[in-house]
Residue, then its C-alpha position, 0 to 999 in steps of 0.5 A: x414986470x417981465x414973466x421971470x421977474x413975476x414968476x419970483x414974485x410967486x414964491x412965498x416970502x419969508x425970512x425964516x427957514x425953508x421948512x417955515x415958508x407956506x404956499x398956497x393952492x393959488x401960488x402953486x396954481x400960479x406957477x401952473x399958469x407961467x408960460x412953460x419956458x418961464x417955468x423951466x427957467x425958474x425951476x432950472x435957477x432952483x435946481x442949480x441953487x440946491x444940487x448939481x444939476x447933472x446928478x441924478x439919484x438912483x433907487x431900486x424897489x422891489x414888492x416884498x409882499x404883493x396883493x390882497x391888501x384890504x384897501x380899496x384905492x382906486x389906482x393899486x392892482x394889489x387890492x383884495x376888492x378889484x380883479x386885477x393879473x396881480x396876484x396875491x404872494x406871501x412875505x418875502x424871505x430876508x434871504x431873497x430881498x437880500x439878494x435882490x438888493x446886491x443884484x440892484x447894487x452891482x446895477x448902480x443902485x444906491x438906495x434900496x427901496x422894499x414896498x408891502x401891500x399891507x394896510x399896516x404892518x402887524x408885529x411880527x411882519x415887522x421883526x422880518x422887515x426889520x432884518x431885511x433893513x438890517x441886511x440891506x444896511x450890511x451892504x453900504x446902501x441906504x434902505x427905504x419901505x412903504x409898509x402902510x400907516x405905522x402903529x405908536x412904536x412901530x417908526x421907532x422899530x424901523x429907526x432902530x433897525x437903521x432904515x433911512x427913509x419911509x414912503x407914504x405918499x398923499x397920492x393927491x389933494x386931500x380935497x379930492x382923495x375920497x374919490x380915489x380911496x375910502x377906506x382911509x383918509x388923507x389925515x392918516x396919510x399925514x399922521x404916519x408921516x409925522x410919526x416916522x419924522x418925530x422917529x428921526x428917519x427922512x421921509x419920501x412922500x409923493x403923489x399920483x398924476x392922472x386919477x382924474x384930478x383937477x390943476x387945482x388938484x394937482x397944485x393943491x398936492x404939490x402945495x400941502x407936500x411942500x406945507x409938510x414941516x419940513x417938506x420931504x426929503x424926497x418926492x416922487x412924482x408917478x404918472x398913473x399907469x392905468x390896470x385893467x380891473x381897477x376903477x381907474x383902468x380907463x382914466x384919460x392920461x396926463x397931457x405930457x406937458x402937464x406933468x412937466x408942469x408938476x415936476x417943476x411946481x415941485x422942485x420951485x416949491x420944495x427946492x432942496x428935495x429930491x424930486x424923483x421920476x417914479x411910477x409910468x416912466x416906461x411910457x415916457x419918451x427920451x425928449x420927455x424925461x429930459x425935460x423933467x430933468x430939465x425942470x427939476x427932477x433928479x432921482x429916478x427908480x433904476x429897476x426894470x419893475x416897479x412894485x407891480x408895473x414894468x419901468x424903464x429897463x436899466x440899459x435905457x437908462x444908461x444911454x439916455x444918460x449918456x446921450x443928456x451927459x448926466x452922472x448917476x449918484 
């Protein structure tokens, strides 16, 4: 058996629907395993069996409540419990999201993501959320939040209000999370996704690259993402960006190679959602982000700051689409 024929054989078989099927940590560390052009070649037949190859979805995000949150994940600069540049900031007011979401849509965004660093969000945080949904919704752009782990009710909220899509990340394998964050567990990560599912609204559920994990780490992430009955509808894929004052602050960087491997791990395992480039993209080359194209990847933020970090400038992204022939969505 050829290395293409062996990578196909890799994926799980099943007659029933996509969502049904199951990976192993073993198949997706498998796959990790391919030579690279073996891997780039299937994930690219995946790709172009599921969506346009040369369409890439854009997102804005803006932080409409930054710091001081009470948990103490190892990565995030808006933690109470580290000393970071981040600092803390009251919720937003609707009228100021609101026109930061016109600014992004005038930019080519359409989704408009709004991200509170929150444990969770109380009632009355929410009644606000919930009028920037509406107000977002206003301008004909699909509205996504990360407010946390949801209370019984609060997806609900949300669903009425007309959000699209919640983020909650797993961040990394549930075997090596409590290495990277305490104050909660990777089952209440888990829990919330499966409350905004039952609520109607898509998820978008990624993970962190670099926190010092394992492959194993990594393929097991990308393998309990796409075990998610459905997998979600998006996933972004962050390479960590490294904040002094965090415990992560000094952690070795992801080789590039690496990373690649992810991106196309994802798209193989989870064909028909939305892969998207996401946090430490900034430091990426031209020829690196073409490849997690080229592997599978086709959403971006498009946005010059992520929640608390810088990203690729909006002109940069324009030539470098361009120069790759890509459309944006």
């Amino acid at each position: 058996m050829n290395s293409i024929s062996s990578a196909v054989a890799l994926a799980p078989k099943s007659s029933a629907p996509v969502h049904s099927v199951q990976w192993t940590v073993s198949q997706v560390e498998a796959l990790y395993q391919l030579p690279l052009m073996d891997l780039l070649f299937r994930a690219q037949q995946v790709h172009r069996d599921n969506f346009d190859p040369n369409e890439v979805q854009r997102s804005a995000l803006i932080s409409i409540k930054t710091g001081g949150c009470s948990e103490d994940c190892s990565y995030c600069s808006q933690s109470a419990r580290y000393k970071t540049e981040t600092e803390r900031e009251a919720l937003m007011q609707v009228e100021d999201v609101l026109a930061a979401a016109k600014e992004a849509k005038a930019k080519g965004a359409s989704r408009f993501c709004m991200g509170a660093a929150w444990r969770g969000p109380k009632e009355k945080e929410l009644e606000v959320v919930t009028r920037m949904i509406r107000e977002v919704k206003a301008l004909g752009m699909e509205t996504c939040v990360t407010l946390g782990m949801l209370k019984d009710g609060q997806a609900e909220q949300l669903k009425e209000a007309g959000l699209d899509y919640y983020n909650h990340n797993l961040d990394t394998d549930a075997d090596f999370y409590d290495k990277v964050i305490t104050t909660h567990k990777h089952a209440d990560r888990v829990d919330t996704i499966g409350q905004v599912r039952a609520a109607g609204i898509k998820v978008c559920s990624g993970g962190i690259l670099g926190l010092g994990e394992t492959r194993r780490n990594r393929a097991a992430m990308v393998a309990q993402l796409a075990n998610l009955n459905p997998p979600p509808d998006s996933v972004p894929i962050n390479n960590l960006v490294a904040i002094p004052g965090t415990p992560l602050a000094e952690t070795e960087k992801v080789d590039s190679f690496e990373f690649v491997r992810s991106i196309a791990a994802a798209r193989i395992t989870m064909p028909k959602s939305y892969v998207r480039l996401s946090a430490g993209r900034e430091a990426m080359s031209d020829e690196m982000q073409a490849m997690c194209f080229f592997a599978g990847a086709n959403s971006i933020f498009y946005c010059d700051k992520l929640l608390t970090t810088s990203n690729a400038g909006a002109n940069r992204d324009l030539d470098l689409f361009e120069k790759l022939g890509l459309r944006a969505i």
